[in-house]
LOPA-538579 format. One line per field, with one value per residue: residue in one letter; z, x, y of N, C-alpha, C, O in turn. Coordinates in steps of 0.1 Angstrom, whole numbers, m for minus. Each point is the difference from the previous one (the first is absolute). Layout:
<atoms>
res: a ... .
nup: Z ... .
neast: X ... .
nnorth: Y ... .
caup: Z ... .
caeast: X ... .
canorth: Y ... .
cup: Z ... .
ceast: X ... .
cnorth: Y ... .
oup: Z ... .
oeast: X ... .
onorth: Y ... .
</atoms>
This chain:
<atoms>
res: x x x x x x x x x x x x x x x x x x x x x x x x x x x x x x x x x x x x x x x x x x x x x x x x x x x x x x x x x x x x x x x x x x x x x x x x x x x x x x x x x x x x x x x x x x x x x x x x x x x x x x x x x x x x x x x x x x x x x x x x x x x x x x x x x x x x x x x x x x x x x x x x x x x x x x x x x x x x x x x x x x x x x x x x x x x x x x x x x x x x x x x x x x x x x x x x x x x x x x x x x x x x .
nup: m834 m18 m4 m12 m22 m14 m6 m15 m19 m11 m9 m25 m19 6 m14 m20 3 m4 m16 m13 m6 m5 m26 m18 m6 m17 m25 m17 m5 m8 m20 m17 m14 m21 m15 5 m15 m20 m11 m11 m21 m20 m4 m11 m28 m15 m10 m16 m19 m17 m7 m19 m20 0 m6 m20 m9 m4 m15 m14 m9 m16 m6 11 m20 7 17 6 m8 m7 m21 m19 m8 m13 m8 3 3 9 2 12 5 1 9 m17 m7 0 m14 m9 m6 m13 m12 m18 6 m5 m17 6 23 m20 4 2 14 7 m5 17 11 0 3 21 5 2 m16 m8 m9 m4 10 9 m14 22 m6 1 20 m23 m2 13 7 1 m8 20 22 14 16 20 18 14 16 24 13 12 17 22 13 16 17 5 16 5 7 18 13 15 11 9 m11 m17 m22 m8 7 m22 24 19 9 13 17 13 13 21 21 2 9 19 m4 m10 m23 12 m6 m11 24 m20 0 19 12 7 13 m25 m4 17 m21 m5 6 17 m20 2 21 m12 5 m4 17 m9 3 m4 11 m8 m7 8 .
neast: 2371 m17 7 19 4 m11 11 18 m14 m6 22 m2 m12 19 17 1 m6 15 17 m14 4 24 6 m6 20 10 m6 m1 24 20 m8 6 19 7 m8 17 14 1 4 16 5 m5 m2 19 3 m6 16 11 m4 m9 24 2 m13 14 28 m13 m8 18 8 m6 13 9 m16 m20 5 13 m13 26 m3 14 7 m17 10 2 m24 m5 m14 21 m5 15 9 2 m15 m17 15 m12 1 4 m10 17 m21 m2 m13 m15 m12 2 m9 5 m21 m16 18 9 18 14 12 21 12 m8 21 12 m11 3 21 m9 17 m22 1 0 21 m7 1 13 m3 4 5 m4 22 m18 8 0 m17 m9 11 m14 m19 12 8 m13 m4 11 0 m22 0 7 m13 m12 21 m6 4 0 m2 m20 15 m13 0 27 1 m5 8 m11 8 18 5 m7 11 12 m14 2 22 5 6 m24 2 m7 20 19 m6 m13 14 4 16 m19 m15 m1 17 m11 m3 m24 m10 m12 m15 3 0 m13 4 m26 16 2 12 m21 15 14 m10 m22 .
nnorth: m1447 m9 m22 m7 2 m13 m16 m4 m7 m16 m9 6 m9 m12 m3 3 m18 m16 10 m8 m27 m5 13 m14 m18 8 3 m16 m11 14 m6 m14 m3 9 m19 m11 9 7 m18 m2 4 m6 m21 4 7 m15 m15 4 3 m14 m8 11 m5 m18 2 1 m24 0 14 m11 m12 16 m18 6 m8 16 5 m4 21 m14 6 m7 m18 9 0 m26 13 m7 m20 12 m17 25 m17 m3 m9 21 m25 22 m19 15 m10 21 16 m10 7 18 m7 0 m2 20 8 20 12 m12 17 15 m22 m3 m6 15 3 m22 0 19 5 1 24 15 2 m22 7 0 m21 14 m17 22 3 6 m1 m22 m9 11 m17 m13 3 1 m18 m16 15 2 m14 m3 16 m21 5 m20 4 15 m21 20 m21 19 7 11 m12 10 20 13 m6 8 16 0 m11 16 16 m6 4 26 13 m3 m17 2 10 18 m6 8 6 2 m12 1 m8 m4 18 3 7 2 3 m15 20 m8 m5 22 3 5 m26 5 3 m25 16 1 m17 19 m19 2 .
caup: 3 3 13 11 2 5 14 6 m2 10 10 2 1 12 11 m4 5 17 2 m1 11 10 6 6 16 14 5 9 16 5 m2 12 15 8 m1 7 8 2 11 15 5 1 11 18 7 3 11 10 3 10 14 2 4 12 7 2 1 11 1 m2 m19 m11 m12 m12 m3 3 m11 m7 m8 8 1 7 17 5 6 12 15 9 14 9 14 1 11 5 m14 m11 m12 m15 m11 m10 0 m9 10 9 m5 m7 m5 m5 10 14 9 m3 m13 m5 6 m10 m16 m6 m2 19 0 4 11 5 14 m7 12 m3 m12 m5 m3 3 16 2 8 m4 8 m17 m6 m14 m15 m8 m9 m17 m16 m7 m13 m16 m7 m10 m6 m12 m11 m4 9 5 m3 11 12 14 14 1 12 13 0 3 15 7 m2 m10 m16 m10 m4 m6 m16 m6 m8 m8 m13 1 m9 11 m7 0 18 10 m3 0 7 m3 m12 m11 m4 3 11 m9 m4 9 11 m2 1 13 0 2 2 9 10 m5 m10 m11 m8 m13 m8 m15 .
caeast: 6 m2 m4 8 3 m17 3 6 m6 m8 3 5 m15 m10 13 m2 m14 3 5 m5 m12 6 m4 m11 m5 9 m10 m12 3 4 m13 m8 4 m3 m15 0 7 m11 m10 8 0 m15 m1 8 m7 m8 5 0 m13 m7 3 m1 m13 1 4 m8 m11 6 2 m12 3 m7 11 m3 5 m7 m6 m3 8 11 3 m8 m1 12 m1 m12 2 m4 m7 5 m4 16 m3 m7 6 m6 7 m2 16 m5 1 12 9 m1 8 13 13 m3 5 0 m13 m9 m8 m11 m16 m8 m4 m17 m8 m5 m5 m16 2 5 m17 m4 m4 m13 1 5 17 7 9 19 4 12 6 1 8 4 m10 0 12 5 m14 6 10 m9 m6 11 3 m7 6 8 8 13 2 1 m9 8 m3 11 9 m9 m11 5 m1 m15 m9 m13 m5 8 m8 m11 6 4 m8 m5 9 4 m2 0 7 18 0 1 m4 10 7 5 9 m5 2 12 m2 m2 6 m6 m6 m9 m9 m7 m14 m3 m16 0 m1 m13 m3 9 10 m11 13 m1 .
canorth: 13 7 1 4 15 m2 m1 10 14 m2 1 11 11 m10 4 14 1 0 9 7 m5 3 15 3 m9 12 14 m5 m3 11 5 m7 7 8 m1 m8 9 7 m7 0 15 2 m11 5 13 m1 m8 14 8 m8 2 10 0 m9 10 10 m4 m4 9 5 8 m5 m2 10 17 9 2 10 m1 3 13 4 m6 5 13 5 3 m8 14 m7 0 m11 1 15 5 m3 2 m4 m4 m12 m13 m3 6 m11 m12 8 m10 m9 m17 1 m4 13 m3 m12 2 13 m1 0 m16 m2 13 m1 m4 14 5 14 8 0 12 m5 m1 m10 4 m2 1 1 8 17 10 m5 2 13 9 m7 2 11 m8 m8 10 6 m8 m4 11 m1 6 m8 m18 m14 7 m6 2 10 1 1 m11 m13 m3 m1 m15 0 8 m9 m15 1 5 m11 m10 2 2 m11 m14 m13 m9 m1 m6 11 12 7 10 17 m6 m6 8 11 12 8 10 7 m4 m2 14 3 1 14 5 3 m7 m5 7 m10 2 m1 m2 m2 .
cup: 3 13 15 m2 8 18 8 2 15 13 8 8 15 7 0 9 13 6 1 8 15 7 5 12 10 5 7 13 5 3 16 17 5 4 13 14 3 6 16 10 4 12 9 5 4 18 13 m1 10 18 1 6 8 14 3 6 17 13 3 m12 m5 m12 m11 m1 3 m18 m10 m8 12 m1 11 20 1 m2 9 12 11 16 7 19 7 15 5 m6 m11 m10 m9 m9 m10 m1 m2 11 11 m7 m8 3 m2 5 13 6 m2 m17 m3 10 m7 m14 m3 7 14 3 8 15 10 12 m7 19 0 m13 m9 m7 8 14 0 14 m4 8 m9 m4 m10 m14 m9 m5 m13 m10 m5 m9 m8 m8 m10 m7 m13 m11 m2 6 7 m9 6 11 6 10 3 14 17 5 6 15 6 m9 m9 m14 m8 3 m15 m16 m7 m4 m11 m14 m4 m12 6 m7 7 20 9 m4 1 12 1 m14 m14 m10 0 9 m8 1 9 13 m5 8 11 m5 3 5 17 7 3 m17 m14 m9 m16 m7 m16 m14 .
ceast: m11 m10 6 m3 m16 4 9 m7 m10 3 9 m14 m1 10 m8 m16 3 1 m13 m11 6 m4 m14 m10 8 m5 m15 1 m3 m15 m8 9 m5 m14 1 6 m13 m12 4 1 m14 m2 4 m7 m17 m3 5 m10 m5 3 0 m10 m4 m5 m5 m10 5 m1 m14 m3 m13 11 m6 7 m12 m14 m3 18 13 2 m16 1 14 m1 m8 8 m7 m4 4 m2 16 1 m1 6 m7 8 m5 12 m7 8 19 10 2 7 13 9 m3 1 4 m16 m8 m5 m7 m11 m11 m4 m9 m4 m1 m10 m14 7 7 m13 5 m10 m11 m5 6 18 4 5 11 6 17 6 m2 14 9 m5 2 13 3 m5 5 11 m4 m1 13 6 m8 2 12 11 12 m2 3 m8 8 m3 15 7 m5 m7 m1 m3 m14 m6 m12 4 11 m8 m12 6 5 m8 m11 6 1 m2 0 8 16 m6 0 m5 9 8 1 10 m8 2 8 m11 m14 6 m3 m3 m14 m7 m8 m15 m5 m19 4 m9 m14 m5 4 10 m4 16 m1 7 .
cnorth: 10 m5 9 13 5 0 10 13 m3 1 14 9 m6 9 19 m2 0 13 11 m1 1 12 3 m5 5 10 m6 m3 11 7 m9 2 14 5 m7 11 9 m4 m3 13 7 m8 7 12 m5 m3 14 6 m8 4 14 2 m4 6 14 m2 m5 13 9 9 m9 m4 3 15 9 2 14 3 7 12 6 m3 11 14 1 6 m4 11 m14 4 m9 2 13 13 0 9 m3 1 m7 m9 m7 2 m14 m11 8 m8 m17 m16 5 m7 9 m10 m9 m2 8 m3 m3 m15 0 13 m6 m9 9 0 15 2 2 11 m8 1 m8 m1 m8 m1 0 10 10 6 m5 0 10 6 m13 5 18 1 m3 8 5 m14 0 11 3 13 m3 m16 m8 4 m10 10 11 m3 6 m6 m15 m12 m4 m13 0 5 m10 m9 5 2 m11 m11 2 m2 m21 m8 m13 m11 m2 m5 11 11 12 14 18 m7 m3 10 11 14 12 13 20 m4 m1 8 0 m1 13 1 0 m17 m4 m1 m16 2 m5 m4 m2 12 .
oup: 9 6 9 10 9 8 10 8 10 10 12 10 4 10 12 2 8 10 8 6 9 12 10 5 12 12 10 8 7 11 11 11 11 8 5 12 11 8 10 12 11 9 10 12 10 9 12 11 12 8 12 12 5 6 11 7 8 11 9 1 5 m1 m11 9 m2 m12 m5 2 7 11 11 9 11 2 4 3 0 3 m3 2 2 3 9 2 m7 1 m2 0 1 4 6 1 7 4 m7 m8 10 0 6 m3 m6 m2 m8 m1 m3 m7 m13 0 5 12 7 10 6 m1 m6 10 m9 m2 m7 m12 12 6 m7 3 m1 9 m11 m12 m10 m11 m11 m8 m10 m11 m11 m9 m10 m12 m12 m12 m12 m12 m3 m6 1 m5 m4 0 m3 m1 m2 10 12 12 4 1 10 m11 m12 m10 m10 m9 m10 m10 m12 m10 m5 m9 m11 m4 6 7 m3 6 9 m12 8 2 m11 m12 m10 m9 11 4 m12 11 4 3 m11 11 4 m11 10 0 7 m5 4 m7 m2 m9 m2 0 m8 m12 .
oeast: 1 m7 m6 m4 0 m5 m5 3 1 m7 3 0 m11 m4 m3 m3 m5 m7 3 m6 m8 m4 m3 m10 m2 m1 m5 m9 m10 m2 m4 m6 m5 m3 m10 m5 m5 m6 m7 m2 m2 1 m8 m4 m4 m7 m4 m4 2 m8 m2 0 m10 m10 4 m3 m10 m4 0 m8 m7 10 6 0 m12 3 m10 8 m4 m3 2 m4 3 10 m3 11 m12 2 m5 m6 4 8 6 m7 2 3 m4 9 m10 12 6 10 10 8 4 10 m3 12 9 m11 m10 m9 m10 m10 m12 m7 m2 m12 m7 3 m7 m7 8 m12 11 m2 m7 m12 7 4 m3 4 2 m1 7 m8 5 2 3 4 4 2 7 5 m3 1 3 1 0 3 5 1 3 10 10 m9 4 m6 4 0 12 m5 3 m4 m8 m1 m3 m5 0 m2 m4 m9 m1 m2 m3 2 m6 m5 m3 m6 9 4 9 m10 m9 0 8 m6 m1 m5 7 7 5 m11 2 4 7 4 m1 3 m6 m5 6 m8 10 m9 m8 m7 12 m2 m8 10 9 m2 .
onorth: 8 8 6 6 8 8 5 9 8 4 2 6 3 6 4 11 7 3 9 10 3 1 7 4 m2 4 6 3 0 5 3 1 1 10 3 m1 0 7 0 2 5 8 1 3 7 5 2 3 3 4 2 3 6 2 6 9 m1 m3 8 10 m8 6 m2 9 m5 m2 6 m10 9 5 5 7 m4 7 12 m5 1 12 m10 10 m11 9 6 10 m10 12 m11 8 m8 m1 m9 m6 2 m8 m9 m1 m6 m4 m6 m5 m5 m8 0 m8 m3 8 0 m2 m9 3 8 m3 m6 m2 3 m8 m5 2 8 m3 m4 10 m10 12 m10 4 2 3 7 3 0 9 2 0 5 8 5 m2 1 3 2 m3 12 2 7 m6 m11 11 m11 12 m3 m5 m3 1 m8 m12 m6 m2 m4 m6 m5 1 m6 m6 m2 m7 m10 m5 m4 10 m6 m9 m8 1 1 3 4 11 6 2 1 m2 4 m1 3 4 9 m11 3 6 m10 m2 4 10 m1 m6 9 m8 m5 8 m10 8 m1 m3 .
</atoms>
């Protein structure tokens, strides 16, 4: 008898160990999956920088970050040359809308692949009047004056200034560029210019 009872005890302490060893080879799995998920994840994003950079290096970018601290790169002012149009804008004012073409030119990593003038500004062969009425939005956008930028109703018709507006506002991530439709309407008209004729437009 008391063999049996030696036994049953035993075999009660073998049924009560499963249960407990069950829980904790459940939490190790779960540990090790998501130690595995995590690494995967890590994998894909690495895996896209790479082509990011790629892609810049392609471009004529740099896939080094600028050498210096992002808020500091986003208060320099730039002295531009926008086909004979000389403009100054700061930096932040060019990238204020985020994953555009403007912004990812202006963000520091294509700066040594820019032709610059015989006065060292940047050169741009761009349509000025567009330029200057976007970097005058940027401006109200970036202070938060309006909350959208769309091509005005006056503007609509004139070929050069929508191609330029639109492929500056653009995101090279989405297929199409975006439209007068992308954005809602601004609220205001946008601001005149008050210099005098030669004279550099100063937007900082």
């Amino acid at each position: 008898m008391a063999a049996s009872a030696a036994a049953a005890a035993a075999a009660g302490e073998k049924r009560k160990c499963p249960d407990g060893a069950v829980g904790e080879s459940a939490s190790l799995g779960a540990l090790h999956q998501s130690i595995q998920y995590s690494r995967s994840v890590t994998n894909a994003l690495q895996a896209m920088l790479e082509d990011l950079e790629e892609r810049q290096r392609a471009l004529g970018g740099s896939a080094a970050a600028p050498n210096k601290p992002v808020d500091e790169l986003m208060k320099e002012v730039l002295e531009l040359n926008v086909s004979g149009e000389q403009v100054r804008v700061q930096r932040s004012t060019l990238c204020a809308v985020k994953d555009s073409v403007l912004a990812t030119l202006f963000g520091g990593k294509f700066d040594a692949a820019f032709i610059r003038d015989e006065k060292d500004r940047i050169f741009l062969q761009i349509y000025p009047p567009a330029f200057t009425w976007l970097v005058m939005n940027l401006i109200m956008y970036e202070e938060e004056q309006v909350d959208n930028i769309a091509i005005p109703p006056s503007k609509q018709h004139d070929t050069p200034f929508t191609y330029w507006v639109e492929l500056l506002l653009w995101d090279p991530f989405h297929k199409r560029r975006p439209g007068g439709d992308a954005f809602s309407p601004l609220p205001t008209q946008p601001r005149t210019s008050s210099r005098m004729p030669g004279s550099p437009l100063r937007l900082s």
